[in-house]
C-alpha positions in Angstrom: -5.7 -6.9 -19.8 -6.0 -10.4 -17.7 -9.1 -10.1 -15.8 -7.4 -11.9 -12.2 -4.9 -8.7 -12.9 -5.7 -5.6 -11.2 -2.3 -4.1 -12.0 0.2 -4.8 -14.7 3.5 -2.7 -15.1 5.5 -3.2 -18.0 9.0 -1.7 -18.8 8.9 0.9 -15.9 11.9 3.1 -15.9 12.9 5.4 -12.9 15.6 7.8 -13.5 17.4 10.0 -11.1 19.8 11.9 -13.0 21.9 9.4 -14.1 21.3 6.9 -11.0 18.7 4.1 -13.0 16.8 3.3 -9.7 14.2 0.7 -11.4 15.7 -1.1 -14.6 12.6 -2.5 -16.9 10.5 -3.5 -13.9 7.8 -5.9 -15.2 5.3 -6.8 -12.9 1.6 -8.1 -12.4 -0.4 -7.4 -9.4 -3.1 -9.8 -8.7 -7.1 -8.8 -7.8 -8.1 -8.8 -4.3 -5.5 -10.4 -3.1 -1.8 -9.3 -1.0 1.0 -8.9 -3.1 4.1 -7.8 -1.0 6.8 -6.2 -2.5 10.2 -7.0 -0.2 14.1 -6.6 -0.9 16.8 -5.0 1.2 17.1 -1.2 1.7 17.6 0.9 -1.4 16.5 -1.8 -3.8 13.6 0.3 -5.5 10.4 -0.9 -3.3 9.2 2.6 -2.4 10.1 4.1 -5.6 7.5 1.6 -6.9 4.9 1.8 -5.1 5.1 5.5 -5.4 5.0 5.0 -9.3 1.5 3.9 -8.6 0.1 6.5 -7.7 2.3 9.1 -9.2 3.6 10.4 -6.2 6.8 10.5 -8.3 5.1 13.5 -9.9 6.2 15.5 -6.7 9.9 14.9 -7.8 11.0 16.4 -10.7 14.3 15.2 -10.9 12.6 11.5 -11.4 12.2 10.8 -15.0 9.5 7.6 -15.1 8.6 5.7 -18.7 7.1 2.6 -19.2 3.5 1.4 -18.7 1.2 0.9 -15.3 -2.4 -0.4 -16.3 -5.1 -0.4 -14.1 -8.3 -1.5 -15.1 -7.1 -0.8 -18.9 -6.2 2.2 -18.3 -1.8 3.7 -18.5 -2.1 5.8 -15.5 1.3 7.0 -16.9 -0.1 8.9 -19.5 0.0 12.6 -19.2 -3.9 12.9 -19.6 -4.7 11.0 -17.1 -6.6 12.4 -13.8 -4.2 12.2 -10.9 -6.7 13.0 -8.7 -9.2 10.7 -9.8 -6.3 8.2 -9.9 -5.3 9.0 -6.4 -9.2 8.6 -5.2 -8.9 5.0 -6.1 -5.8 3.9 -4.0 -5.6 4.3 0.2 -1.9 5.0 1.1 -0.6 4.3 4.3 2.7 5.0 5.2 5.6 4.0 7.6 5.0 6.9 10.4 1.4 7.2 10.7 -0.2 11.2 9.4 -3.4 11.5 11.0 -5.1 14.9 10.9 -4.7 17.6 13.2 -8.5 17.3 14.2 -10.7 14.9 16.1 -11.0 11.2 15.7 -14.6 11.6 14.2 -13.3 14.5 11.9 -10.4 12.2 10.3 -13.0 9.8 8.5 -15.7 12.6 7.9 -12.9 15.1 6.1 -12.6 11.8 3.6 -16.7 11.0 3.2 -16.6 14.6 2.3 -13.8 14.8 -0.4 -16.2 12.1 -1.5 -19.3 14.5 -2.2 -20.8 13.0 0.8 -23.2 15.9 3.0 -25.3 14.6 5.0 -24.6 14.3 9.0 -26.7 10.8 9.3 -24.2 9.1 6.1 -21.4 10.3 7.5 -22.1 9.0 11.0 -22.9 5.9 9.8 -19.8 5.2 7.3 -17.4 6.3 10.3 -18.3 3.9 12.0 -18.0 1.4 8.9 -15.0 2.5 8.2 -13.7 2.5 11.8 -15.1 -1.4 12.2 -13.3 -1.7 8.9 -10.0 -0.7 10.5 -10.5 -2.5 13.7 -10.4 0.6 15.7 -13.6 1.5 16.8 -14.8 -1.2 20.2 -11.3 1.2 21.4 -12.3 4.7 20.4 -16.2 4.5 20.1 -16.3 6.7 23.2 -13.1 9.1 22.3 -14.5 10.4 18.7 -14.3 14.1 19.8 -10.8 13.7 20.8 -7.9 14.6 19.1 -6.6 12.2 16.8 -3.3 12.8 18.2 -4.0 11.3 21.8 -4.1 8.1 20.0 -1.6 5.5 20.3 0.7 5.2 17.3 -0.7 2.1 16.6 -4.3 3.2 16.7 -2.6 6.3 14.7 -1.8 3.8 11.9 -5.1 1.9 12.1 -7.5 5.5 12.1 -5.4 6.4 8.8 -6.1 3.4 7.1 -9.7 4.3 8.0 -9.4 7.5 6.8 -7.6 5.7 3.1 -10.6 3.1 3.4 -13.2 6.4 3.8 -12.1 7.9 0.1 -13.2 4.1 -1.4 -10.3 2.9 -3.3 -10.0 0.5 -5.1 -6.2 -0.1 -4.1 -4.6 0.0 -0.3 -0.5 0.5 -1.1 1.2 0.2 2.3 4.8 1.0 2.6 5.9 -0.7 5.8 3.4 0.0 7.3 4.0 -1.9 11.1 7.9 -0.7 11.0 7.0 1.9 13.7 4.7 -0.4 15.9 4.5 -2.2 18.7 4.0 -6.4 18.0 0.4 -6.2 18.8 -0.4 -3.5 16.7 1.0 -4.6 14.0 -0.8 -7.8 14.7 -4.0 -5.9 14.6 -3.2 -4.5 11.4 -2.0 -7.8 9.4 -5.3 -9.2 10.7 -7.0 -5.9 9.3 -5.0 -6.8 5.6 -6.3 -10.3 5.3 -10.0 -9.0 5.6 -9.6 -6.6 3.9 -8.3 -8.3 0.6 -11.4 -9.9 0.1 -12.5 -6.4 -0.9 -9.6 -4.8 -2.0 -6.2 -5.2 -3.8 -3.4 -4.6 -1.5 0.2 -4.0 -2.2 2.4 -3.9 0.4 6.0 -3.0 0.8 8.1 -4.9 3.7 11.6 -5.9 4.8 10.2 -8.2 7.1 9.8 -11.8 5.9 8.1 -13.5 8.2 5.6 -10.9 7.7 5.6 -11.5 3.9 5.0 -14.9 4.5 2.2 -15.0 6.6 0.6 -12.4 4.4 1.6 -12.2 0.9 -0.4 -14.3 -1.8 1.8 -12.9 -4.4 5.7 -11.8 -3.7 7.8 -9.6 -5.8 11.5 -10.1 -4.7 13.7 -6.8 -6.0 17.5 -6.0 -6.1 19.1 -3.1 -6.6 15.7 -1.9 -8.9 15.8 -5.2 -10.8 12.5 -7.4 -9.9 14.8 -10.7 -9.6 11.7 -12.9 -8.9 8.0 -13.3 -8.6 5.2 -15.5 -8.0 3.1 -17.3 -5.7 4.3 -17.6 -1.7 4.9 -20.8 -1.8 7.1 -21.0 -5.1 9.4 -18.0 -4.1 9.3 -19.1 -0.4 9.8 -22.7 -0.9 11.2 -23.4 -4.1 13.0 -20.4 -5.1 14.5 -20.0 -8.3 17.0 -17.3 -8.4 20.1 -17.4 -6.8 19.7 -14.4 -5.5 16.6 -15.1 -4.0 17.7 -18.0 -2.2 20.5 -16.3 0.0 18.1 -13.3 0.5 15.7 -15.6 1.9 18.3 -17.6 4.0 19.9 -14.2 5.6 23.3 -15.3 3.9 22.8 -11.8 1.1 25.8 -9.5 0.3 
């Protein structure tokens, strides 16, 4: 496996019944860096970002073939552990799922699916990870509140915490400002380009100024077809699909 690859997928197949919803998806995900998956609605993204950390398992009316490797590894392959496989990636979704407990509790509930005891670690990696998140100059007096008296957007940032707290190696995001306001979703694109000096991130989004500010690698999809990928400024600026090129100038149908 290429050493600047974290991820590389190779004839993925999703099928729903008979409804073929990704179609020989080959893709490579680059190391510590933002690669943003975007398309229009329907066009596969989630489904393949859920193939990553077989979430599809939860379905069984998906049928999935083909290879993901991380790290050498097929995570595709029946003996692998999902649980072990989950550890490594942080998920954060479009609607924000923090835990029906306090603020503090959130991060400590991770640190201890972890196999971390001890009061003084834990206090000290909640706030690490909260720093991480940058959510904690907000909430640094609120930590025995519930976690939902938080705004949505500070929702969002404590569960990324909370997916930072497990220590992946892996932060999949499926659109994850859709249900924010503009500066918190500002807050959190900051967050992402920190944070991909220490992690690889894949994110899913229909926005594309968003992609563009943040992507260092862009996989363009179509109806569960990956159409195009590369580098921002080759598939922003110098497209080479057609069907990129009207995606990208609003003019797709």
């Amino acid at each position: 496996m290429d050493d600047l690859m974290k991820i590389q997928i190779r004839g993925l197949n999703v099928f729903a019944g008979k409804n073929h919803i990704l179609k020989d998806v080959a893709v490579d995900i680059p190391k510590n860096k933002i690669t943003v998956i975007m398309g229009p609605s329907g066009c596969g993204k989630t489904t393949l970002l859920k193939c990553l950390n077989r979430l599809t398992d939860l379905y069984p009316e998906l049928k999935v073939s083909g290879q993901i490797m991380i790290d050498d590894n097929n995570i595709l392959d029946a003996r692998e552990d999902i649980y072990k496989l989950r550890q490594q990636m942080g998920l954060l979704s479009q609607r924000p799922y923090p835990l029906p407990m306090t603020i503090y509790n959130n991060i400590a509930y991770a640190l201890k699916l972890r196999g971390i005891k001890k009061r003084r670690e834990i206090n000290k990696l909640t706030v690490h990870y909260l720093q991480q998140a940058g959510l904690w100059d907000e909430i640094r007096t609120r930590l025995r509140e519930p976690a939902s008296r938080l705004s949505i957007g500070q929702q969002q940032r404590l569960c990324l915490a909370r997916g930072l707290a497990v220590n992946p190696e892996i932060i999949l995001a499926d659109e994850p400002t859709s249900a924010l306001d503009p500066i918190s979703s500002q807050v959190i694109e900051e967050t992402f380009l920190k944070l991909k000096h220490d992690y690889t991130i894949v994110l899913v989004t229909h926005i594309l100024r968003q992609a563009k500010r943040l992507a260092d690698h862009v996989v363009f999809m179509y109806l569960g077809d990956v159409i195009e990928q590369g580098n921002v400024s080759a598939v922003f600026d110098d497209p080479k699909m057609e069907k990129t090129k009207q995606y990208l100038k609003g003019t797709f149908n």
